[in-house]
N, CA, C, O and CB atoms as a CASP TS submission, in Angstrom:
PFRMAT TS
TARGET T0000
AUTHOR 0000-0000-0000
METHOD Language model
MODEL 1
PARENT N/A
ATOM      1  N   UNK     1      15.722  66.980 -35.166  1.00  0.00           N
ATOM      2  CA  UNK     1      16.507  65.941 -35.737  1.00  0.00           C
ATOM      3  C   UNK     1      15.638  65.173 -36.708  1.00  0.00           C
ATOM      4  O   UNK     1      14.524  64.864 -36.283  1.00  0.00           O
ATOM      5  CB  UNK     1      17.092  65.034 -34.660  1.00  0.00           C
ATOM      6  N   UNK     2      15.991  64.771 -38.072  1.00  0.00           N
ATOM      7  CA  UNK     2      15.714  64.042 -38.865  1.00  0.00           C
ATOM      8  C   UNK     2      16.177  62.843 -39.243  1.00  0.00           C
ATOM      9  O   UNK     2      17.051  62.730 -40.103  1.00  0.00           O
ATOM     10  CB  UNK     2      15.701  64.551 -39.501  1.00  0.00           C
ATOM     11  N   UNK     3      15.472  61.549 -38.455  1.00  0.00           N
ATOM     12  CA  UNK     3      15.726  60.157 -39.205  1.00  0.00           C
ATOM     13  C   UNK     3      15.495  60.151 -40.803  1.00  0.00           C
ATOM     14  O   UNK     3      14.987  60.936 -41.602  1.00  0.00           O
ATOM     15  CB  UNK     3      14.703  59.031 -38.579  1.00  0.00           C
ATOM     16  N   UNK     4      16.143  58.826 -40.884  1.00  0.00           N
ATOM     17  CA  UNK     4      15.765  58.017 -42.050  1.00  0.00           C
ATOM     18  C   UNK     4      14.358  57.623 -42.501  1.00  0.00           C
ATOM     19  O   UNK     4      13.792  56.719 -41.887  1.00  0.00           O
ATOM     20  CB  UNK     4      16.365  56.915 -41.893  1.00  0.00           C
ATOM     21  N   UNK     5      13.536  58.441 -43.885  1.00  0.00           N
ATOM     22  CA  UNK     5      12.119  58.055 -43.913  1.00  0.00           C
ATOM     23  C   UNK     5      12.002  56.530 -43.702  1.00  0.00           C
ATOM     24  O   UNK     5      12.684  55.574 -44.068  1.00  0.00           O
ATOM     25  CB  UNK     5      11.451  58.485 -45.275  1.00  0.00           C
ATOM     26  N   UNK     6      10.556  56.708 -42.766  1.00  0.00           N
ATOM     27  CA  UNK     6      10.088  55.006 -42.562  1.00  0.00           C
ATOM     28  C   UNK     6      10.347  54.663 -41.198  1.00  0.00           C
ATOM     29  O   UNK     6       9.776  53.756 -40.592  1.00  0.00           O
ATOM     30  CB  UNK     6      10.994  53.821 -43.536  1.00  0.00           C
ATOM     31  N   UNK     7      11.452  55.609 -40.619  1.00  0.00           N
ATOM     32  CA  UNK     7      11.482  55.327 -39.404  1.00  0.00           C
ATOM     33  C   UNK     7      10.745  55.458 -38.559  1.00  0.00           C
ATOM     34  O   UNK     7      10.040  56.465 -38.610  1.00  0.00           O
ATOM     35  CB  UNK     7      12.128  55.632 -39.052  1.00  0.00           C
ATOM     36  N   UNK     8      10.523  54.246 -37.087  1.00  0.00           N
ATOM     37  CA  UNK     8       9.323  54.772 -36.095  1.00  0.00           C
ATOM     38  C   UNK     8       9.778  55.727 -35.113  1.00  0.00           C
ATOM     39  O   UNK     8      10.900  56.226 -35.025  1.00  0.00           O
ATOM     40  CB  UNK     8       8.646  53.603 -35.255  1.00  0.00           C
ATOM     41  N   UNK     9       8.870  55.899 -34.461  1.00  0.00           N
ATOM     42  CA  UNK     9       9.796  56.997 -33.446  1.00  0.00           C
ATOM     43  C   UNK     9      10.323  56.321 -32.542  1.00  0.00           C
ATOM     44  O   UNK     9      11.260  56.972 -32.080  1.00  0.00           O
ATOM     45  CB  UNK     9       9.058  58.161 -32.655  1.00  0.00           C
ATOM     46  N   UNK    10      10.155  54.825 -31.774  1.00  0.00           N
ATOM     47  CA  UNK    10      11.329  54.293 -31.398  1.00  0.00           C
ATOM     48  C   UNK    10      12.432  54.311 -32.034  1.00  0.00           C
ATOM     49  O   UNK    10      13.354  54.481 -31.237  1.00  0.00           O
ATOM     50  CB  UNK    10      11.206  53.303 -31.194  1.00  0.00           C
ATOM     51  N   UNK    11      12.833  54.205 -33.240  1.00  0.00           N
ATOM     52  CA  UNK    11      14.110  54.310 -33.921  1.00  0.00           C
ATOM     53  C   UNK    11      14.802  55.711 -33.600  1.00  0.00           C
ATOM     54  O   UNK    11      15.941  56.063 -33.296  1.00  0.00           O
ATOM     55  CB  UNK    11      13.886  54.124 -35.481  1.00  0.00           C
ATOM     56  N   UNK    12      13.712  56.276 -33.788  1.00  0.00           N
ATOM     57  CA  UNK    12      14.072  57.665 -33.879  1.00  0.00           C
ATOM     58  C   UNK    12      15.067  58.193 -32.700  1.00  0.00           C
ATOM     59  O   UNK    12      16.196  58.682 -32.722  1.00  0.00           O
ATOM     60  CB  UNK    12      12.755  58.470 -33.873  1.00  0.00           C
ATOM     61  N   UNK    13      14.127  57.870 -31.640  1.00  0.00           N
ATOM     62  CA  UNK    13      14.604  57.955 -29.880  1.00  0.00           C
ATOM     63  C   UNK    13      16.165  57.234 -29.531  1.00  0.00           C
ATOM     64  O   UNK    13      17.117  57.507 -28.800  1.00  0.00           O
ATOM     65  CB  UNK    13      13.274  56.891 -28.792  1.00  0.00           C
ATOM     66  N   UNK    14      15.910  56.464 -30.234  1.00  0.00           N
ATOM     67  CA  UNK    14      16.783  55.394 -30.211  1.00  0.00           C
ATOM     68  C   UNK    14      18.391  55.798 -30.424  1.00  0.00           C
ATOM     69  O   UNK    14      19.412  55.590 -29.769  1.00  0.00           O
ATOM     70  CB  UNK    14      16.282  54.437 -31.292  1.00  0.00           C
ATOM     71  N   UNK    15      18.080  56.506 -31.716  1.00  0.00           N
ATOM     72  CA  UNK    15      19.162  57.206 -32.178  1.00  0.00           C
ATOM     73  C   UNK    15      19.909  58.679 -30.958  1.00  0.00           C
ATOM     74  O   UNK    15      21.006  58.950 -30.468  1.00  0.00           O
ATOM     75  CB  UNK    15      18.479  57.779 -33.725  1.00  0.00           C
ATOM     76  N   UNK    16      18.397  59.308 -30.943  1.00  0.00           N
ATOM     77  CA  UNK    16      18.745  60.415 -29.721  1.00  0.00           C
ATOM     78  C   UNK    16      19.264  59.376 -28.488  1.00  0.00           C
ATOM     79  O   UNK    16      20.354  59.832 -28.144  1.00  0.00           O
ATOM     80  CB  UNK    16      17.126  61.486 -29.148  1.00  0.00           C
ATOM     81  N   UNK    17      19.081  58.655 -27.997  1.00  0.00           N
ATOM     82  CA  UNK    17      19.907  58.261 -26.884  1.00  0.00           C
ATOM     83  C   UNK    17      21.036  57.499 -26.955  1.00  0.00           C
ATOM     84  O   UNK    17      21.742  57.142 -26.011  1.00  0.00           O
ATOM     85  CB  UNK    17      19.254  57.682 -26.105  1.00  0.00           C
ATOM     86  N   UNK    18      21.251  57.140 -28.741  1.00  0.00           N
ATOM     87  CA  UNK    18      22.408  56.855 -28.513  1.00  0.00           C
ATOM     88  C   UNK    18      23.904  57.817 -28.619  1.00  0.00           C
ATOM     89  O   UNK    18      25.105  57.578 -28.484  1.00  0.00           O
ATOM     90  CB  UNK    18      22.366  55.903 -29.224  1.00  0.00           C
ATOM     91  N   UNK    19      22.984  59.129 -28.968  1.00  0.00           N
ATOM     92  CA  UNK    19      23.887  60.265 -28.772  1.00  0.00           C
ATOM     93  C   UNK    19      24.038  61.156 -27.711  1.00  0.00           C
ATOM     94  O   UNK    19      24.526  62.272 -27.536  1.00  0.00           O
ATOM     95  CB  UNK    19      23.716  60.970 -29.604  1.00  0.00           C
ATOM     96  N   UNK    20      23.288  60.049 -26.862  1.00  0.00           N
ATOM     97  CA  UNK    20      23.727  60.560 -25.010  1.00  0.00           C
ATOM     98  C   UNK    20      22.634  62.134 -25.212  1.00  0.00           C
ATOM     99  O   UNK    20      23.004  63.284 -24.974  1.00  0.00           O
ATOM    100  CB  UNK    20      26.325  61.128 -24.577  1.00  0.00           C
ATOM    101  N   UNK    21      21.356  61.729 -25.673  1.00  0.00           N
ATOM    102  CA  UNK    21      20.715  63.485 -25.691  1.00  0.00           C
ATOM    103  C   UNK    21      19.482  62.280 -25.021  1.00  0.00           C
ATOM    104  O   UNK    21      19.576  61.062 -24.873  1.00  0.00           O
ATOM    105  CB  UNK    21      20.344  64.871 -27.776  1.00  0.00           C
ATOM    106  N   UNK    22      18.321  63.262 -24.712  1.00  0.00           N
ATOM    107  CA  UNK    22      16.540  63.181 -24.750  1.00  0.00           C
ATOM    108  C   UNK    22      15.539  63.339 -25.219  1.00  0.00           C
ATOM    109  O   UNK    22      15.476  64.568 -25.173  1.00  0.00           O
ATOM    110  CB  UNK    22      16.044  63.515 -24.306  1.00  0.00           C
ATOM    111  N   UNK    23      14.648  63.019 -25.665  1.00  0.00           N
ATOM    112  CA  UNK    23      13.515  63.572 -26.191  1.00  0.00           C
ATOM    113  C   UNK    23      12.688  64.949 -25.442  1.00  0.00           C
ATOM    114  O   UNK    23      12.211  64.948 -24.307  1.00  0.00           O
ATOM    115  CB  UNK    23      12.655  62.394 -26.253  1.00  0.00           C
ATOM    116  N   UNK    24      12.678  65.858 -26.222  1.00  0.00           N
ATOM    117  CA  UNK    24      11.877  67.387 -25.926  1.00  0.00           C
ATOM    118  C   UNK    24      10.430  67.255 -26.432  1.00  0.00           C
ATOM    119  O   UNK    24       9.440  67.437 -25.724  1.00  0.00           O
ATOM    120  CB  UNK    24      12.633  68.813 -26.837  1.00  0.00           C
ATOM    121  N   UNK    25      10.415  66.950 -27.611  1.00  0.00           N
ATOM    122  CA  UNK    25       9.039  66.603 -28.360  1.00  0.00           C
ATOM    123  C   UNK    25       9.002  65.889 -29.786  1.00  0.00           C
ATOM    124  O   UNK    25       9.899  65.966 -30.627  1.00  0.00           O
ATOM    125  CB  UNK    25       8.299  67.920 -28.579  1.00  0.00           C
ATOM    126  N   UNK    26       8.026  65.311 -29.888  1.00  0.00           N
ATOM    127  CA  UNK    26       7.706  64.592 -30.965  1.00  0.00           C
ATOM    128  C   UNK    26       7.689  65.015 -32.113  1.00  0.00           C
ATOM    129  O   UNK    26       8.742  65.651 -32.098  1.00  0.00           O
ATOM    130  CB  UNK    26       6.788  64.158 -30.870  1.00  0.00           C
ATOM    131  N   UNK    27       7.220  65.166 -33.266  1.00  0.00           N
ATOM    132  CA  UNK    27       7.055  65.618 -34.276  1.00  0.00           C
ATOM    133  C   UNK    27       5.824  65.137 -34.758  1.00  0.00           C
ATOM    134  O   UNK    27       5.243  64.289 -34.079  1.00  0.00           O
ATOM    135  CB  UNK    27       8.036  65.456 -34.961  1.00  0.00           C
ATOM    136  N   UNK    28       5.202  65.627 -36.072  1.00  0.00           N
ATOM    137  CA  UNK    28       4.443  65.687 -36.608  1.00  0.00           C
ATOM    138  C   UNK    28       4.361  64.137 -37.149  1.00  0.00           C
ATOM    139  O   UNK    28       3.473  63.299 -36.990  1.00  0.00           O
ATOM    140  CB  UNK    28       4.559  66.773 -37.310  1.00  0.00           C
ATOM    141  N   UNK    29       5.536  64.071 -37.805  1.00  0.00           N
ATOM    142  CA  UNK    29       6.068  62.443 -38.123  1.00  0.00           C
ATOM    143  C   UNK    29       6.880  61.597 -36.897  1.00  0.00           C
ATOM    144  O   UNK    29       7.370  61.980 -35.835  1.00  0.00           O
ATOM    145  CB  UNK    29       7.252  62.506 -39.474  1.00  0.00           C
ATOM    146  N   UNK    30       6.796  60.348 -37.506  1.00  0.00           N
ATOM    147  CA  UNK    30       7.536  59.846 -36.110  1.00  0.00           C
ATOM    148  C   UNK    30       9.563  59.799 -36.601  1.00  0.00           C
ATOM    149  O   UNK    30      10.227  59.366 -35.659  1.00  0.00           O
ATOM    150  CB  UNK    30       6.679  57.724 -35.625  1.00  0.00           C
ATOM    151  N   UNK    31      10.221  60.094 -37.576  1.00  0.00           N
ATOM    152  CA  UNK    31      11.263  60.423 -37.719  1.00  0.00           C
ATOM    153  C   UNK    31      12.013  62.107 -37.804  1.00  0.00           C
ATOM    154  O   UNK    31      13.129  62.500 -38.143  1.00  0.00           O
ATOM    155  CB  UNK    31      11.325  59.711 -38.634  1.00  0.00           C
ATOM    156  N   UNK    32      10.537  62.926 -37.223  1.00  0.00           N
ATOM    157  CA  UNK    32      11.070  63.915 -36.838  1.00  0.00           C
ATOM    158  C   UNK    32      10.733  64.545 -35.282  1.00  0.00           C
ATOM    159  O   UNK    32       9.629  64.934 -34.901  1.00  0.00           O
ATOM    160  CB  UNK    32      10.798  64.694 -37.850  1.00  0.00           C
ATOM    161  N   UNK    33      12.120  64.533 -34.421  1.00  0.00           N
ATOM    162  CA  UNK    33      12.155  65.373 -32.866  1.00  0.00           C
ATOM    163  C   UNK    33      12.954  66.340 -32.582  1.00  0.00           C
ATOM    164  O   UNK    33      14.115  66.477 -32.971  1.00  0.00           O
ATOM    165  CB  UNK    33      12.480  64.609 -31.763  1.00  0.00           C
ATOM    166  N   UNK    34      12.276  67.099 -31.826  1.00  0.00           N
ATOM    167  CA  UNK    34      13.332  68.132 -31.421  1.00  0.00           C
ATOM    168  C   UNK    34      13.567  67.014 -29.832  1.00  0.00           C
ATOM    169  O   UNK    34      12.846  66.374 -29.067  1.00  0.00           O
ATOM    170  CB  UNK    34      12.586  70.245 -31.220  1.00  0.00           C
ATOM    171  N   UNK    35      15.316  67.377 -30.040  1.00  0.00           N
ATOM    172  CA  UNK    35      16.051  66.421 -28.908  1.00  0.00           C
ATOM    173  C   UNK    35      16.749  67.533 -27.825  1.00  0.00           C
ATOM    174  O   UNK    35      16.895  68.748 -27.957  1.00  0.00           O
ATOM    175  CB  UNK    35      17.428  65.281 -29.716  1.00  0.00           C
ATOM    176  N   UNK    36      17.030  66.855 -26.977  1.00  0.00           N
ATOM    177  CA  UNK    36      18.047  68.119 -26.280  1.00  0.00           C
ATOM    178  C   UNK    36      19.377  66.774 -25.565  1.00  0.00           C
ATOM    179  O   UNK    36      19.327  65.552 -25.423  1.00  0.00           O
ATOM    180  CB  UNK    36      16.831  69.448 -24.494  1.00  0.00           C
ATOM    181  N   UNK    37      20.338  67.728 -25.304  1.00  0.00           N
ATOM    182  CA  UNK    37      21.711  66.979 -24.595  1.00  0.00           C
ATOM    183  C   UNK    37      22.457  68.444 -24.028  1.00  0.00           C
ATOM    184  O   UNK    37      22.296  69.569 -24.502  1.00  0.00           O
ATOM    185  CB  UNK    37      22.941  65.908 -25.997  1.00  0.00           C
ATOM    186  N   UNK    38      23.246  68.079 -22.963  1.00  0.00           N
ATOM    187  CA  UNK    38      24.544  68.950 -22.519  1.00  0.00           C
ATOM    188  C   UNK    38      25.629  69.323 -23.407  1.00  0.00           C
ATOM    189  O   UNK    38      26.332  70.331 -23.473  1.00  0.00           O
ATOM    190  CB  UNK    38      25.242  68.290 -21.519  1.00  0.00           C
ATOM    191  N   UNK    39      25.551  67.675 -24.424  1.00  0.00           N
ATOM    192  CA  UNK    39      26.912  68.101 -25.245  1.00  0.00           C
ATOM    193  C   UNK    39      26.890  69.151 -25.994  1.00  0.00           C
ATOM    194  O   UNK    39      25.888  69.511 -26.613  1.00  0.00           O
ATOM    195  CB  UNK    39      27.381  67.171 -26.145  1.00  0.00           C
ATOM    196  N   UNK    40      28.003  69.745 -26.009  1.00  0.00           N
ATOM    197  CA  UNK    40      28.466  70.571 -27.170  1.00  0.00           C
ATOM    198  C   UNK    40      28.932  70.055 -28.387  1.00  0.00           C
ATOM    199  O   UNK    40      29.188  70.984 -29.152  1.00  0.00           O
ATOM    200  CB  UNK    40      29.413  71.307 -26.807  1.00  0.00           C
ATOM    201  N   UNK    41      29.173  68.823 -28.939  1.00  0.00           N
ATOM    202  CA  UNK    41      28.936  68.278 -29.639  1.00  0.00           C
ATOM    203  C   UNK    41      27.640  67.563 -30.531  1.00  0.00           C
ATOM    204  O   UNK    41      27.810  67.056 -31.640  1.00  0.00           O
ATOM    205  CB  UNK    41      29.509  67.949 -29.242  1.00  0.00           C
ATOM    206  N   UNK    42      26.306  67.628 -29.816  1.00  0.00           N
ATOM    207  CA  UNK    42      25.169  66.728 -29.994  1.00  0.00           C
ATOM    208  C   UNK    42      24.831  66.864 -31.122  1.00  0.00           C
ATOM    209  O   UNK    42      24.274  65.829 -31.487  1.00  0.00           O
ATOM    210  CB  UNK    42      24.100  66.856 -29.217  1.00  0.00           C
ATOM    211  N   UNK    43      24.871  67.708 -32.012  1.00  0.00           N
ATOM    212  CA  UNK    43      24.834  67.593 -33.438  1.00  0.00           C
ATOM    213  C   UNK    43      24.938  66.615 -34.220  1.00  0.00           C
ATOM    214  O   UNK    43      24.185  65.943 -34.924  1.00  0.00           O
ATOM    215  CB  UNK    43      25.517  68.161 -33.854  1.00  0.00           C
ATOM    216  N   UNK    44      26.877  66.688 -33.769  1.00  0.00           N
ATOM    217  CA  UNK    44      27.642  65.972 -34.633  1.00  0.00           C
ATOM    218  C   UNK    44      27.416  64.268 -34.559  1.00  0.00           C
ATOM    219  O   UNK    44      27.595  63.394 -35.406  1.00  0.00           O
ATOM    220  CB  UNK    44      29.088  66.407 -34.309  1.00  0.00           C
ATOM    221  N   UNK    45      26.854  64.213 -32.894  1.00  0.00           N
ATOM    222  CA  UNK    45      27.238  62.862 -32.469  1.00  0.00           C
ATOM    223  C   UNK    45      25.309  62.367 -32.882  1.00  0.00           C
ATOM    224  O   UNK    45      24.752  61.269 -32.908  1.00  0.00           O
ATOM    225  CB  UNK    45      28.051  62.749 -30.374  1.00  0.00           C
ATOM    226  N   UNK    46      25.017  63.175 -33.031  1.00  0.00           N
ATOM    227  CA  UNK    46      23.272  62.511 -34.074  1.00  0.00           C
ATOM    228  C   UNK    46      23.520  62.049 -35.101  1.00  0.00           C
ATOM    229  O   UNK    46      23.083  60.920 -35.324  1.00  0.00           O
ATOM    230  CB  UNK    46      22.030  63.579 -34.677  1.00  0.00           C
ATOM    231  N   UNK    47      24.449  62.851 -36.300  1.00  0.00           N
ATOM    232  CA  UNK    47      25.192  62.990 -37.435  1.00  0.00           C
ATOM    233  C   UNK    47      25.280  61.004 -37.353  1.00  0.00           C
ATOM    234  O   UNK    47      24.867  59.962 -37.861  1.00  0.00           O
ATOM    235  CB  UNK    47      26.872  64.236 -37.257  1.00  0.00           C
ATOM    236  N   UNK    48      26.186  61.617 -36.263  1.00  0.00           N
ATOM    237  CA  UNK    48      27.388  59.619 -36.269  1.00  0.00           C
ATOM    238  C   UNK    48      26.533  58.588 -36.127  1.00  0.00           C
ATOM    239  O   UNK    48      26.608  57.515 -36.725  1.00  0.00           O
ATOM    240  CB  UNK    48      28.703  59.138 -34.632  1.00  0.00           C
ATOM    241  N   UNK    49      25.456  59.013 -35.081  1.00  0.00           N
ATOM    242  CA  UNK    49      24.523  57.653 -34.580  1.00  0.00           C
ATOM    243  C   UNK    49      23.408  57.523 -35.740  1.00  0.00           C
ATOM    244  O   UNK    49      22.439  56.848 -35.394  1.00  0.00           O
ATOM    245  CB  UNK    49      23.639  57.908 -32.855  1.00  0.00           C
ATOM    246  N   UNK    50      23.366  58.006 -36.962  1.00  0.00           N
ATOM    247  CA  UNK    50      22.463  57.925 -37.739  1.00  0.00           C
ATOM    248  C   UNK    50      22.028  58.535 -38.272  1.00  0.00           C
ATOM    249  O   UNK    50      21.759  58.072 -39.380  1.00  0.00           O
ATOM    250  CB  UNK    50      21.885  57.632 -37.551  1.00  0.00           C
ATOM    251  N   UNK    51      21.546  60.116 -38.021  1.00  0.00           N
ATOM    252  CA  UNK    51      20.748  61.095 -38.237  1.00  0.00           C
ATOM    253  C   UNK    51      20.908  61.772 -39.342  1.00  0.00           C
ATOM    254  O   UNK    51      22.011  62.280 -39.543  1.00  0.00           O
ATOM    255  CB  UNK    51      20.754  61.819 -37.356  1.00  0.00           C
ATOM    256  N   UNK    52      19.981  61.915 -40.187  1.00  0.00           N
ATOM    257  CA  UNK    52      19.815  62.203 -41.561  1.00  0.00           C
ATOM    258  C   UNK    52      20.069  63.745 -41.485  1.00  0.00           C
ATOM    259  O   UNK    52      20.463  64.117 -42.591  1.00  0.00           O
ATOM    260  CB  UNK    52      18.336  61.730 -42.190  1.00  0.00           C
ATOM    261  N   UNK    53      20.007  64.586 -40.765  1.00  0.00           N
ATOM    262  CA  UNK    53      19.664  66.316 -40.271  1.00  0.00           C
ATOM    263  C   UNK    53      19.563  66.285 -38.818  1.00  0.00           C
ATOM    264  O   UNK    53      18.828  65.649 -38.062  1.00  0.00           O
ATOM    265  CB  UNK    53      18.050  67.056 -40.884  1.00  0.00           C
ATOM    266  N   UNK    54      20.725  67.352 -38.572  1.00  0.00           N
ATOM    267  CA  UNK    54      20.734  67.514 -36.880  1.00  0.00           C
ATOM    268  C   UNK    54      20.870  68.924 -36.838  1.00  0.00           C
ATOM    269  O   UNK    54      21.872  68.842 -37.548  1.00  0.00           O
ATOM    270  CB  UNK    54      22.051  66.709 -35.936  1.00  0.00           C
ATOM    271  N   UNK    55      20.798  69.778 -36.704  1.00  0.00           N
ATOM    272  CA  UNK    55      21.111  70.985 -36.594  1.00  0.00           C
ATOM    273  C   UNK    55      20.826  71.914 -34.884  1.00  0.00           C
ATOM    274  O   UNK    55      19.764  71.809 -34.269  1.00  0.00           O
ATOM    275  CB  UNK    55      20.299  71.498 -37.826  1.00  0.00           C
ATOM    276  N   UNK    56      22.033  72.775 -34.385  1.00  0.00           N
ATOM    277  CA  UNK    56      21.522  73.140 -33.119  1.00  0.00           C
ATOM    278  C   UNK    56      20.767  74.243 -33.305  1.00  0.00           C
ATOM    279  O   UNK    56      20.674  74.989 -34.279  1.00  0.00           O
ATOM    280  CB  UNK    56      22.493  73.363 -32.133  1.00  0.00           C
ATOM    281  N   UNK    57      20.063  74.257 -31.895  1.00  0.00           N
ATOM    282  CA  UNK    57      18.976  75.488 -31.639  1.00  0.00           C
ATOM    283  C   UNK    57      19.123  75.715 -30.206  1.00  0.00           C
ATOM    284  O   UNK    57      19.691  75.160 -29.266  1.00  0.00           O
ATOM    285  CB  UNK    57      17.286  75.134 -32.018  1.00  0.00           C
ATOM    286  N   UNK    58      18.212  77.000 -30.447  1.00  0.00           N
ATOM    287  CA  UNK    58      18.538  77.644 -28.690  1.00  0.00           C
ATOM    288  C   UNK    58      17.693  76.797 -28.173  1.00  0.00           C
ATOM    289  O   UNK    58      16.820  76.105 -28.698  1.00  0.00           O
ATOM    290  CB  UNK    58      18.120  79.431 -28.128  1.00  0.00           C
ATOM    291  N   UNK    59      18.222  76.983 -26.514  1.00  0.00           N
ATOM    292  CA  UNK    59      17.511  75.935 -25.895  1.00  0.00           C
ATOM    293  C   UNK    59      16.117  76.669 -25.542  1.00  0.00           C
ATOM    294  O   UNK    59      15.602  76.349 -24.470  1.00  0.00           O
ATOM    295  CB  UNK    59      18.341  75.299 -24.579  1.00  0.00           C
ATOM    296  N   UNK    60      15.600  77.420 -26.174  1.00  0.00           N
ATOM    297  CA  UNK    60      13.993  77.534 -25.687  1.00  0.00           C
ATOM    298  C   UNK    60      13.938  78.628 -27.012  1.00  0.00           C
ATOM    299  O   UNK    60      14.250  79.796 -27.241  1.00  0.00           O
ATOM    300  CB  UNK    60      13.510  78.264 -23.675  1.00  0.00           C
ATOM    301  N   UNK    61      13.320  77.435 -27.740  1.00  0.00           N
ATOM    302  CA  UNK    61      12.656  77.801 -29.500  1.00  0.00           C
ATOM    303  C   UNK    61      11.677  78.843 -28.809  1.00  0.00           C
ATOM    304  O   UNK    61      11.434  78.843 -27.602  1.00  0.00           O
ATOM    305  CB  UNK    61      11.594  76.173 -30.679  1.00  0.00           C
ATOM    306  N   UNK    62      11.183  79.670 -29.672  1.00  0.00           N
ATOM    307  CA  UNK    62       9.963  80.615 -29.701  1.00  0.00           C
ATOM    308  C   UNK    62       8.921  79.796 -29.929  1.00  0.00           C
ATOM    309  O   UNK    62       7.939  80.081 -29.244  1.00  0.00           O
ATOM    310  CB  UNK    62       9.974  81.741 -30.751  1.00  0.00           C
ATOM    311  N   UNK    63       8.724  78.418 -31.014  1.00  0.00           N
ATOM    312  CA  UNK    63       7.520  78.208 -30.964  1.00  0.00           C
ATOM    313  C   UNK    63       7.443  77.061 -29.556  1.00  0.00           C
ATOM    314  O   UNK    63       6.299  76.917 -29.124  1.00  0.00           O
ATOM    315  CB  UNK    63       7.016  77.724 -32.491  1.00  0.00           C
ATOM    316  N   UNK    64       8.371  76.385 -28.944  1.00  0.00           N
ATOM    317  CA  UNK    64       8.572  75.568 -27.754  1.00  0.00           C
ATOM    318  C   UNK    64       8.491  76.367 -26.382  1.00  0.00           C
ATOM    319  O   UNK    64       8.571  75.723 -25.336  1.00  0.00           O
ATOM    320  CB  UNK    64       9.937  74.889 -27.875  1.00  0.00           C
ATOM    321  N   UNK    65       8.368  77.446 -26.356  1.00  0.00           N
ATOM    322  CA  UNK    65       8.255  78.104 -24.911  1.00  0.00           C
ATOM    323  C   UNK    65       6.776  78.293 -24.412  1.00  0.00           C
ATOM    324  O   UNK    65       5.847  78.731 -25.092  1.00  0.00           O
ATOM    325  CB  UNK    65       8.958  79.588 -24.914  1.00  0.00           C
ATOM    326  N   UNK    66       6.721  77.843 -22.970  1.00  0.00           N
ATOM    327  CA  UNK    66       5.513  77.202 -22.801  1.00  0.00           C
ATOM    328  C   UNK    66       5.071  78.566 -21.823  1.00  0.00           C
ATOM    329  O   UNK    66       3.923  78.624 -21.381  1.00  0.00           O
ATOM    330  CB  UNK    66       5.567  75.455 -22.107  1.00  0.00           C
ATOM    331  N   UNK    67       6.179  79.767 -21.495  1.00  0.00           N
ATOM    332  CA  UNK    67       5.191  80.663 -21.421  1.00  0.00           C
ATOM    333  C   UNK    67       4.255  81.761 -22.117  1.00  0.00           C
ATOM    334  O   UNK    67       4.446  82.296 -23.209  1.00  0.00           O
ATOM    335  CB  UNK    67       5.546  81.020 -20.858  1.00  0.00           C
ATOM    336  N   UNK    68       3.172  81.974 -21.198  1.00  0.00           N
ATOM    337  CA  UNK    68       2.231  82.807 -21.769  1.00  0.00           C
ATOM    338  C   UNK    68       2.807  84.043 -22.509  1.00  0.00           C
ATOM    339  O   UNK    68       4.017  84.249 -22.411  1.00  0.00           O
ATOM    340  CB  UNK    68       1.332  83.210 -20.736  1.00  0.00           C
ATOM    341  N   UNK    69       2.006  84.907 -23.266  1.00  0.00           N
ATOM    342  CA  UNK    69       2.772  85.888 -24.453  1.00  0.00           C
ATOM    343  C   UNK    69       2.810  87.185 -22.691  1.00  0.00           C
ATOM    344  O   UNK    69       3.652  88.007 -22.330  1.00  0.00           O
ATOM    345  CB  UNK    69       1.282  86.555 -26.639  1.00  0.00           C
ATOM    346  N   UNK    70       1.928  86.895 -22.280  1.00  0.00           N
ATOM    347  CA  UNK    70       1.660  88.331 -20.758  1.00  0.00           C
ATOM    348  C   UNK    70       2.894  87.595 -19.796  1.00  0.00           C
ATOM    349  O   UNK    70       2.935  88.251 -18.755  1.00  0.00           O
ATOM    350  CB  UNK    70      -0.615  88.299 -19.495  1.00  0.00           C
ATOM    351  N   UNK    71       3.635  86.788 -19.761  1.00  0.00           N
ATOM    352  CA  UNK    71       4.889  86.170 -18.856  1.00  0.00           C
ATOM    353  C   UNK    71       5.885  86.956 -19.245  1.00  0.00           C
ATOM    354  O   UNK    71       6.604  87.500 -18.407  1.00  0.00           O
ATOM    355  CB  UNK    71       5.336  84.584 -19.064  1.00  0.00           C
ATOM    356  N   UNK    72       6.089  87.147 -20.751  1.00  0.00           N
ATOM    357  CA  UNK    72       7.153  87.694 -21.434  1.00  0.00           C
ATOM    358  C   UNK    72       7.693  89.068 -21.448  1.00  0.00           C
ATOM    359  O   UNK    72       7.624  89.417 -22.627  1.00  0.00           O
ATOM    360  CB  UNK    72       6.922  87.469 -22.494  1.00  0.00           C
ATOM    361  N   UNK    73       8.167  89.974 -20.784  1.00  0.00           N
ATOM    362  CA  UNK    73       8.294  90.790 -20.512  1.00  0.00           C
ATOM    363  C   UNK    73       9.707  91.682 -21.808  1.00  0.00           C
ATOM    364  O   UNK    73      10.058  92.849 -21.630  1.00  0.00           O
ATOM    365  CB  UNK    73       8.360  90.450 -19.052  1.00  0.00           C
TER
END
């Protein structure tokens, strides 16, 4: 998810919870996180609460999976 430049990452968070999602991880910047939620909507409802770029992803990115490359079968 992409805030508004300038934003802190409280803002940022801020926004993810007001779209009923969580924080997964931080970003490089503090207006960029990967978020997660149940909704099937959470996109849209980042979209509404502010969010400059929301786009969905699977729930376990290739570069976010925290197992080992020998786990992976």
């Amino acid at each position: 998810m992409l805030a508004a430049p300038g934003s802190t990452l409280a803002e940022t968070v801020n926004l993810v919870r007001q779209a009923d999602g969580r924080l997964v991880q931080a970003g490089r910047y503090p207006n960029i996180v990967i978020a997660g939620s149940d909704r099937p909507d959470f996109a849209a409802a980042l979209r509404h609460a502010g969010a400059w770029l929301a786009i969905a992803a699977p729930a376990r990115g290739g570069c976010l999976d925290p197992s080992p490359p020998e786990a992976v079968s």
